[in-house]
Backbone as ProteinMPNN parsed JSONL, in Angstrom:
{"seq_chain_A": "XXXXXXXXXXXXXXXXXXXXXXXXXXXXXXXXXXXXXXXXXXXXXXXXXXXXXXXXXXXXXXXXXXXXXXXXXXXXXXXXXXXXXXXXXXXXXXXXXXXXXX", "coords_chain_A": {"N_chain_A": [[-227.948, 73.616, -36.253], [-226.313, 73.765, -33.096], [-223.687, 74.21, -31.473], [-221.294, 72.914, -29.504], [-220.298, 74.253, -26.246], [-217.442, 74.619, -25.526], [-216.384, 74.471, -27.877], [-217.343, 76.498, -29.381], [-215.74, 78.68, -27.291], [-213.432, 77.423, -28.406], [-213.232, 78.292, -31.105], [-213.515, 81.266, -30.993], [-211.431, 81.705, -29.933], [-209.103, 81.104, -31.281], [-209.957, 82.676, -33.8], [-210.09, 85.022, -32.939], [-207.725, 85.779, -30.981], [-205.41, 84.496, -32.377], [-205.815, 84.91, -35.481], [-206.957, 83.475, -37.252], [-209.024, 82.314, -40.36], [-212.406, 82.295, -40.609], [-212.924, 80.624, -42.446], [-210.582, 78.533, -42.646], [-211.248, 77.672, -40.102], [-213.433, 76.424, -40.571], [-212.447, 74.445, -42.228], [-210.637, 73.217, -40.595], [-212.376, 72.04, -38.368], [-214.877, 70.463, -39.326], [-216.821, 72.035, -40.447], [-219.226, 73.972, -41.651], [-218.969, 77.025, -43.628], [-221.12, 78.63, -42.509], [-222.137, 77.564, -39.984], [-219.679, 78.344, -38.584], [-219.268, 80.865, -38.386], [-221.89, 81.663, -37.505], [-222.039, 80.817, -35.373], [-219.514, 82.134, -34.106], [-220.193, 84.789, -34.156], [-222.708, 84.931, -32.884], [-221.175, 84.329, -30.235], [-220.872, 86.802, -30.075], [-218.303, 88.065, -31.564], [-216.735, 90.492, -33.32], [-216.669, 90.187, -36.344], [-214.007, 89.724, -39.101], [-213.278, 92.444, -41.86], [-213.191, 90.622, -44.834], [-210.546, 90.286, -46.555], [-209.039, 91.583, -49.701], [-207.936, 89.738, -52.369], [-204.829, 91.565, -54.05], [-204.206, 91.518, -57.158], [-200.814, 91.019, -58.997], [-198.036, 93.28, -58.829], [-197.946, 95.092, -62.064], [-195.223, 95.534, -63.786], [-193.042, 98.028, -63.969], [-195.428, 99.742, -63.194], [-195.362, 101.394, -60.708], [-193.469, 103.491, -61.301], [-194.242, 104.464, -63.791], [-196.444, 105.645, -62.484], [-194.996, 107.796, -60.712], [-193.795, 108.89, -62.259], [-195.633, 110.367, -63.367], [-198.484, 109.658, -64.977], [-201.79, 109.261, -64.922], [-203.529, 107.561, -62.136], [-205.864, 106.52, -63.598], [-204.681, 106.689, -65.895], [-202.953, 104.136, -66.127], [-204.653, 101.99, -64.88], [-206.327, 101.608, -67.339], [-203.763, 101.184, -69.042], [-203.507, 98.837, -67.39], [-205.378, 97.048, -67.52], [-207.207, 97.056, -65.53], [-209.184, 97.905, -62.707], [-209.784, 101.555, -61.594], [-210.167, 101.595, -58.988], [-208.667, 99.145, -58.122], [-206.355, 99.763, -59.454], [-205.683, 101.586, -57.342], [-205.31, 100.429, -54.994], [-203.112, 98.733, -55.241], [-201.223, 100.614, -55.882], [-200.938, 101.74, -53.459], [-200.146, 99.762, -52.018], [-197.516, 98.877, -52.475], [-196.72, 100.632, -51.396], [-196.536, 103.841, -52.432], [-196.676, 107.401, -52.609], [-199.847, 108.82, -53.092], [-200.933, 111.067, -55.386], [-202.387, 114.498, -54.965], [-206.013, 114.888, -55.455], [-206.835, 115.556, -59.113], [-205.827, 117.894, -61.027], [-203.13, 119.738, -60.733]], "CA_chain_A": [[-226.933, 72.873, -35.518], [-225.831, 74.384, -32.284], [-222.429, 74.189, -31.643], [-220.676, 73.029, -27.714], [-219.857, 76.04, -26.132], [-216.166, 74.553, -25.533], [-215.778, 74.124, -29.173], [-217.211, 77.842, -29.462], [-215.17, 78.772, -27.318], [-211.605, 77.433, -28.901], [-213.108, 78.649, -32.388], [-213.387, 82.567, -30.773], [-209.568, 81.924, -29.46], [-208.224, 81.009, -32.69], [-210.526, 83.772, -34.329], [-209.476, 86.062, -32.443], [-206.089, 85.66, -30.808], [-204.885, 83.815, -33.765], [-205.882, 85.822, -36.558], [-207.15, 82.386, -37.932], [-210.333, 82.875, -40.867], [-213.978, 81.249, -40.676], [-212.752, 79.174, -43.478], [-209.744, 77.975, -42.085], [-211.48, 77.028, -38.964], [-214.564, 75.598, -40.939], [-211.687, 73.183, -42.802], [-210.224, 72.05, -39.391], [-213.469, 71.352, -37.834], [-215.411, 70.104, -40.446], [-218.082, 72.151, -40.098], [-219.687, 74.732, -42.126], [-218.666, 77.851, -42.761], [-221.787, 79.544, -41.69], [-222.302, 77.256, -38.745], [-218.358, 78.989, -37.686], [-219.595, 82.347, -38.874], [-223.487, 82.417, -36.69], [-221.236, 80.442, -33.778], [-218.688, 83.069, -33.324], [-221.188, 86.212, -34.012], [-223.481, 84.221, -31.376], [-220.207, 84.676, -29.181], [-220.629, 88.483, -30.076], [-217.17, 88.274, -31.916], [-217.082, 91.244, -33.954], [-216.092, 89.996, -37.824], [-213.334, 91.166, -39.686], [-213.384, 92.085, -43.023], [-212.573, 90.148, -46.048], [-209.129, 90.961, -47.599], [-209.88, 91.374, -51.093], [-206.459, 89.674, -52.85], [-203.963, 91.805, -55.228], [-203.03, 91.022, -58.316], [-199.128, 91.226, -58.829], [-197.995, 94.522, -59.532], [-197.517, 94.775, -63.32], [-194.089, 95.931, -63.944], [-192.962, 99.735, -64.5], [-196.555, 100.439, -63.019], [-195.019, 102.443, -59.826], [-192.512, 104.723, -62.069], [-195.399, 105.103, -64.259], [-197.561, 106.95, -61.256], [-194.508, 108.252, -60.055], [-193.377, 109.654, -63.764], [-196.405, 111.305, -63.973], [-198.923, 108.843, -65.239], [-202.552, 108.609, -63.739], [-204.444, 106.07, -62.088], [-206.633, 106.081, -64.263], [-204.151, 106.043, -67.09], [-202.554, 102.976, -65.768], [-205.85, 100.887, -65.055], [-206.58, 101.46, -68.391], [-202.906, 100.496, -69.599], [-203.257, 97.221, -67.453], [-206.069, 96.269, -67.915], [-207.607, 96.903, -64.063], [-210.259, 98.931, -62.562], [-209.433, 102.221, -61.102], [-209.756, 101.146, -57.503], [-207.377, 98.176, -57.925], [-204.983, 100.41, -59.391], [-205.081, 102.599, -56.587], [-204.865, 99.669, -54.025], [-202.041, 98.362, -55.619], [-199.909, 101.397, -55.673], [-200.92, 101.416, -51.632], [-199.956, 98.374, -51.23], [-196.8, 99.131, -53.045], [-195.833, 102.392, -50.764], [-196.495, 104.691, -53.171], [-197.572, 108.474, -52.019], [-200.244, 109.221, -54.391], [-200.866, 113.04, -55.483], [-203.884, 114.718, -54.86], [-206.936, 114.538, -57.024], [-207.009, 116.429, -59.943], [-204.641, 118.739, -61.637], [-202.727, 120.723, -59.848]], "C_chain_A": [[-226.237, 73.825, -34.556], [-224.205, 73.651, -31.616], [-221.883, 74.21, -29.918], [-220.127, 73.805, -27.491], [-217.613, 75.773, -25.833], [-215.619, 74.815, -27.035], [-216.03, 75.534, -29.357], [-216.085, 78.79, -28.925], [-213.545, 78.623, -28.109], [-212.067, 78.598, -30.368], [-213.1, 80.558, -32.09], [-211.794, 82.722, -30.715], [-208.817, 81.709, -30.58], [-208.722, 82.037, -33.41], [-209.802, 84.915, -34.321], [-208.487, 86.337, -31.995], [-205.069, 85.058, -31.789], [-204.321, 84.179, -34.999], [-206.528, 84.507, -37.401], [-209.007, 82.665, -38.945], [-211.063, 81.675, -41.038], [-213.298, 80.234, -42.101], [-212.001, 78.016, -43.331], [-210.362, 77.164, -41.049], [-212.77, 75.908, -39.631], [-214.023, 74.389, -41.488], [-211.399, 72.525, -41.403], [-211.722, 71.531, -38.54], [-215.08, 70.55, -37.79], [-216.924, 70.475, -40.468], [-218.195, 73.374, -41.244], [-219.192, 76.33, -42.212], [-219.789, 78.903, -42.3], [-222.383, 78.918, -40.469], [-220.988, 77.823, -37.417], [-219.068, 80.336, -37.827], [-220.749, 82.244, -37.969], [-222.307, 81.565, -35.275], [-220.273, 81.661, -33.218], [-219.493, 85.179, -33.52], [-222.218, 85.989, -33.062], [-222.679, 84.72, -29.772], [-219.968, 86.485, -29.403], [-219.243, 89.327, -30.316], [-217.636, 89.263, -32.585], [-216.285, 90.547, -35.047], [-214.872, 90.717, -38.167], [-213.544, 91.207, -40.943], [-212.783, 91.463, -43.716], [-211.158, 90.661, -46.485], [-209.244, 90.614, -48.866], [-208.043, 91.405, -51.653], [-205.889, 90.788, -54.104], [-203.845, 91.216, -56.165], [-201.413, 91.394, -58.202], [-198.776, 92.692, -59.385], [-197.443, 94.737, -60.805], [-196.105, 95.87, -63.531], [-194.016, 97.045, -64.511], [-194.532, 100.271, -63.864], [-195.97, 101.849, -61.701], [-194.39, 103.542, -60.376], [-193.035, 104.948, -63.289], [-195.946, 106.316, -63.741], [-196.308, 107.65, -61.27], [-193.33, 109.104, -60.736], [-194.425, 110.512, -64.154], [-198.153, 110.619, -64.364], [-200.562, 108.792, -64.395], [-202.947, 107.59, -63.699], [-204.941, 105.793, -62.798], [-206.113, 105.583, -65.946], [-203.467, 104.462, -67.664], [-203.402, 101.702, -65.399], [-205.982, 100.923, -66.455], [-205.24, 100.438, -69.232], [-202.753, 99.119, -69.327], [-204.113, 96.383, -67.401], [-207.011, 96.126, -66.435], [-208.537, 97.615, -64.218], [-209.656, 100.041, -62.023], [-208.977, 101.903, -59.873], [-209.097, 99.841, -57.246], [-206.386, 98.575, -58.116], [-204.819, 101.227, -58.269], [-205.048, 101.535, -55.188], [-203.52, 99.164, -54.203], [-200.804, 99.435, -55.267], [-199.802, 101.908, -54.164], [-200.24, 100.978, -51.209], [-198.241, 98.241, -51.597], [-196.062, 100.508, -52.152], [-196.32, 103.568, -50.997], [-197.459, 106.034, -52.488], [-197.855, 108.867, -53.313], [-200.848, 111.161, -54.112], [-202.474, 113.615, -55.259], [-204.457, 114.91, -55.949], [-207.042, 115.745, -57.391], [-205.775, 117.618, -60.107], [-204.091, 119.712, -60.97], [-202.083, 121.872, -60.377]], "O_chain_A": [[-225.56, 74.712, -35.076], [-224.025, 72.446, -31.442], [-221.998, 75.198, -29.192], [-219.351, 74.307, -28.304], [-216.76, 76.651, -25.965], [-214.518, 75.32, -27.256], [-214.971, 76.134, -29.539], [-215.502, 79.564, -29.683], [-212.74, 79.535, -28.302], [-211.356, 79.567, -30.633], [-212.653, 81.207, -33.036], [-211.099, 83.577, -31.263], [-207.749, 82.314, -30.678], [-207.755, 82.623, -33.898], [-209.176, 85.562, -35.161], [-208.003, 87.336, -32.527], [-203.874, 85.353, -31.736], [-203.212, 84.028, -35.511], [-206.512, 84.809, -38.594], [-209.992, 83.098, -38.347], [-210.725, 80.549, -41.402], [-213.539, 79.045, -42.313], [-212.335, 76.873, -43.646], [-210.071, 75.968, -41.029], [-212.95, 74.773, -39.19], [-214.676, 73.347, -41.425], [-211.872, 71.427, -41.109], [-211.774, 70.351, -38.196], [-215.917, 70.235, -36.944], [-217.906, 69.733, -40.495], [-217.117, 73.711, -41.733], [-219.008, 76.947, -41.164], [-219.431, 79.949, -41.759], [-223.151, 79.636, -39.829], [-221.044, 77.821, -36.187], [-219.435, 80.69, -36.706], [-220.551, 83.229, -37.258], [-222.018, 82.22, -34.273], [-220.312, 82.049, -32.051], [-219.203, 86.283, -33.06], [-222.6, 86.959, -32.407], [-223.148, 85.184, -28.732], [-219.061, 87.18, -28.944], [-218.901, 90.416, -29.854], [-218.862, 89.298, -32.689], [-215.133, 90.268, -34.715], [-214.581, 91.857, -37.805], [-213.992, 90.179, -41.45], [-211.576, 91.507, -43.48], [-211.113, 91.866, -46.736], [-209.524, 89.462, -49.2], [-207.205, 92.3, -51.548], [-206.576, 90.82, -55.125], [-203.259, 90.139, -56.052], [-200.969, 92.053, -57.262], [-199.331, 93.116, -60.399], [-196.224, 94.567, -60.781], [-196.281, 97.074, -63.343], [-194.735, 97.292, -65.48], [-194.756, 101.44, -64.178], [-196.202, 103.045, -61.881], [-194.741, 104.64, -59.944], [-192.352, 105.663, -64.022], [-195.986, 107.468, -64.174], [-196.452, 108.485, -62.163], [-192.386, 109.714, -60.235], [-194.3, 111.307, -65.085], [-199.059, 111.305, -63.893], [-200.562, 108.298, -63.267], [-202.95, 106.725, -64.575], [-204.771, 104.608, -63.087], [-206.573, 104.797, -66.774], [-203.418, 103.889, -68.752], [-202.969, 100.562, -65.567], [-205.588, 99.834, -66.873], [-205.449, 99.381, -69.827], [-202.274, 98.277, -70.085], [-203.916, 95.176, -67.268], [-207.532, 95.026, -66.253], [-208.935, 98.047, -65.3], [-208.513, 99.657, -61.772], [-207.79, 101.876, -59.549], [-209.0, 99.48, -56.073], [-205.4, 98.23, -57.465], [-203.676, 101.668, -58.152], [-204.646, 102.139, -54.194], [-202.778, 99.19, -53.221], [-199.781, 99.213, -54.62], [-198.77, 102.404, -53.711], [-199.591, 101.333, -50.225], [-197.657, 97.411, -50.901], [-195.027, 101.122, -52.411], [-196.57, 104.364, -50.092], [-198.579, 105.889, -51.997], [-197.12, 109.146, -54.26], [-201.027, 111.967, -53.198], [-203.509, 112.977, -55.452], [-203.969, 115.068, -57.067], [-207.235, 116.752, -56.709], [-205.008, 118.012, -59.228], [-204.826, 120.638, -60.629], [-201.709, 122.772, -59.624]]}, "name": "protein", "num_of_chains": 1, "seq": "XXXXXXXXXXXXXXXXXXXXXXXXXXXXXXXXXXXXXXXXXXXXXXXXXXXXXXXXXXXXXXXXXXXXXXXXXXXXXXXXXXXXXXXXXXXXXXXXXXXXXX"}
């Protein structure tokens, strides 16, 4: 299914000036989302990536790290993977220490 280049068009301008995601646009225009997704890579949009959601930050986890605490002690305490705990305390501010014992 090839897609009218007006309608390509708007779906690049909301894409892209917007910030609006292939899913979003695939709900308003009731189309697919890999008929939005090969339409606006057709238009030689460049993708963006995925944002891979947070969990909530589990309480006392920052003055954990920031008591001493590692990542890795704190995935373990909440039950995460390493690299969620260390997105989290990112996402959170937090300046983390360099690796390994100092």
């Amino acid at each position: 299914m090839e897609l009218d280049r007006e309608v390509v068009a708007d779906l690049v301008d909301r894409y892209v000036n917007e910030g609006r995601t292939i899913e979003g646009l695939a709900a308003q225009y009731q189309f697919s989302y890999r008929a939005v997704r090969t339409a606006l890579l057709g238009a030689r949009v460049t993708l963006r990536p995925p944002k891979i959601p947070l969990p909530p930050t589990p309480p006392g986890m920052v003055n954990a790290y920031n008591g001493g605490r590692s990542i890795r002690q704190l995935a373990a305490m909440h039950g995460m993977s390493y690299c969620q705990t260390r997105r989290v305390l990112l996402a959170e501010g937090v300046q983390l220490r360099p690796r390994g014992r100092q």
